[in-house]
N, C-alpha and C positions, 0 to 999 in steps of 0.2 A: 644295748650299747649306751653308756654314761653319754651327758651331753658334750664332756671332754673330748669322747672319743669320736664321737659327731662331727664335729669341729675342727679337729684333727686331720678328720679324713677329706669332709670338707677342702680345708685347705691344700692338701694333697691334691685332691684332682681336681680342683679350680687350679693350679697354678699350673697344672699338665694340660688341659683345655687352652689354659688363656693365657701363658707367658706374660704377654706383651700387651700392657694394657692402656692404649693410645684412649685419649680422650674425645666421646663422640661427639662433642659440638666443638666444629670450628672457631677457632679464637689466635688472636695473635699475643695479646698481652692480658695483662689481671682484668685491665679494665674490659675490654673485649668479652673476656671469660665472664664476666659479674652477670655482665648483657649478656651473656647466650645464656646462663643459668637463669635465669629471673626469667625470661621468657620460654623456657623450656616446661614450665610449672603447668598442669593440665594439654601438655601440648607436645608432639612426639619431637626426638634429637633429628630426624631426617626433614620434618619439617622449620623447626629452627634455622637449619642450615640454610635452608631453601630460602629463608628470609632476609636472613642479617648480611648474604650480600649486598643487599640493594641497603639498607639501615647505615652500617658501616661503611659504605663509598659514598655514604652524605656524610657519616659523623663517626669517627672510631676512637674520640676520645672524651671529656667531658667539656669543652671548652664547645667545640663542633656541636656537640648535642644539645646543650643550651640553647647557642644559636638556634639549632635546627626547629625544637619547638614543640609540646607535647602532641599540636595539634598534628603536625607532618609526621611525627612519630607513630602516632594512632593510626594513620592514615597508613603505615610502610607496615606496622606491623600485626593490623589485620587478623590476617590470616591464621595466625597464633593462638588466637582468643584471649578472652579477659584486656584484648585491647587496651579500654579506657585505662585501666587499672595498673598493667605495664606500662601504658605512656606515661602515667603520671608520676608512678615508680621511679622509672626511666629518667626522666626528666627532671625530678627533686631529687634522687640521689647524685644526678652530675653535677649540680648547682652545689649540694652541698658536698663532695667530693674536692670542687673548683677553692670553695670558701674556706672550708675548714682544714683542707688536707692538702693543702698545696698542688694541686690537680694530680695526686697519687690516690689510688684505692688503697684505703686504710687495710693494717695486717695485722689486723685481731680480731678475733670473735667480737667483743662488746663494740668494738666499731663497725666493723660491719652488721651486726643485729641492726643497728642504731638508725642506719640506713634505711628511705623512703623503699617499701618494696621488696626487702631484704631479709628472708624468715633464716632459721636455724639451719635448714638444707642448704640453703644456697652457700651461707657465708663459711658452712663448713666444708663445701666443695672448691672454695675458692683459697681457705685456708690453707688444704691439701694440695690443690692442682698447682695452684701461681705461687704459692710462699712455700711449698713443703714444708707444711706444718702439721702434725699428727691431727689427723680429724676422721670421721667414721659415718661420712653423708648418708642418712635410710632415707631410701624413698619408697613408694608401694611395693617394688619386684621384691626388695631386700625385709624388709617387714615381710611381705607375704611368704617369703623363702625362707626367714628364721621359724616363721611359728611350724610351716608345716616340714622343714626339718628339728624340728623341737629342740631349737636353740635359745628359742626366747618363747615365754609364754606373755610379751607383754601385749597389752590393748591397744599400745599408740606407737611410733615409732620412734617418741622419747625414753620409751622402758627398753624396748628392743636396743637401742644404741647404747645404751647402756651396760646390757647382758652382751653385746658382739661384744663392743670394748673390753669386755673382762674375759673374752674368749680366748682372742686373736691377739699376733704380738702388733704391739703400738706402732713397730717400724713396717708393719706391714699394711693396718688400716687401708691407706692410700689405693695401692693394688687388688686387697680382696675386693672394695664397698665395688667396687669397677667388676671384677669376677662374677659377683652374685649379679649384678644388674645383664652382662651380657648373655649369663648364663638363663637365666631367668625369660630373655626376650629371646635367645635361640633354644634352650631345651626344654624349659618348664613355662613355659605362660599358665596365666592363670587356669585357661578354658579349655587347656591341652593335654595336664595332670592333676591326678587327684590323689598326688602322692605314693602312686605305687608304679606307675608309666616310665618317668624319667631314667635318666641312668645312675642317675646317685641317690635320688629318690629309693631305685631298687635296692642298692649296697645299704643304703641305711637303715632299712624295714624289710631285706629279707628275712625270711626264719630262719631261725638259731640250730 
């Protein structure tokens, strides 16, 4: 099977699997969204959730979070890991959000890169989720799910977004990058298939 046809099929039964593809961390606006993204980096969407209750009913926009403080931010968000690192995140992106952007999260990639905190993943899930803007967020499921459906043979998840983006239609990006990841933590975990187990795993590498 071509990697076309991979792809193809792919998309086919991801979109029969997963229709509807609600976004698992909790958020009310961009800015909300920026914060559950940033803190969801080494750290599960179920425990996110569990957090930025208590984060977001002291501070849910950047003006609030200033006030609020890296040090009480560190303090609520814990649990997450990388802590120190997110508070500080946290707390220099609202300041500079407050100063330079008119208390709006900026709605472009080189401005959100720009941002304290703020890597490729995040600001191109934010691009997609809150602006709908064509973006193609990889994180480990979807890197791990291109190589070993041999959609992407890249090493980092910058070559793999790359090769999905030339795969998949641009007005779709949004819905798949969501498909592979749900698909990925309900059918295929890492430590569950070895590429022959799953059910598309099967269709794509049975024999001919």
């Amino acid at each position: 099977m071509l990697k076309k046809e991979r792809a193809d099929l792919a998309r086919r039964r991801l979109a029969d699997w997963y229709p509807e593809t609600p976004i698992p961390l909790d958020h009310t606006d961009s800015y909300t969204l920026l914060i559950a993204v940033l803190l969801s980096a080494q750290c599960t969407d179920k425990r996110v959730n569990q957090i930025t209750p208590a984060l977001f009913g002291k501070a849910d926009n950047p003006a609030d979070m200033v006030e609020l403080g890296e040090e009480n931010i560190r303090s609520i968000i814990r649990p997450c890991g990388l802590a120190p690192a997110k508070a500080k995140g946290i707390a220099g992106l609202s300041k500079i959000i407050l100063e330079k952007h008119g208390g709006e999260v900026p709605s472009t990639m080189e401005e959100l890169e720009d941002l304290p905190g703020v890597g490729h993943k995040t600001a191109s899930v934010v691009m997609v989720q809150a602006f709908g803007q064509p973006a193609f967020p990889v994180d480990t499921h979807i890197h791990r799910l291109a190589r070993v459906w041999k959609l992407s043979s890249g090493k980092n998840v910058v070559q793999t977004e790359k090769d999905l983006k030339k795969l998949f239609p641009r007005e779709e990006w949004g819905s798949i990058h969501l498909q592979f990841i749900f698909y990925g933590r309900e059918k295929c975990p890492a430590r569950g298939c070895d590429g022959k187990r799953c059910e598309l795993c099967q269709e794509f590498f049975k024999p001919s």
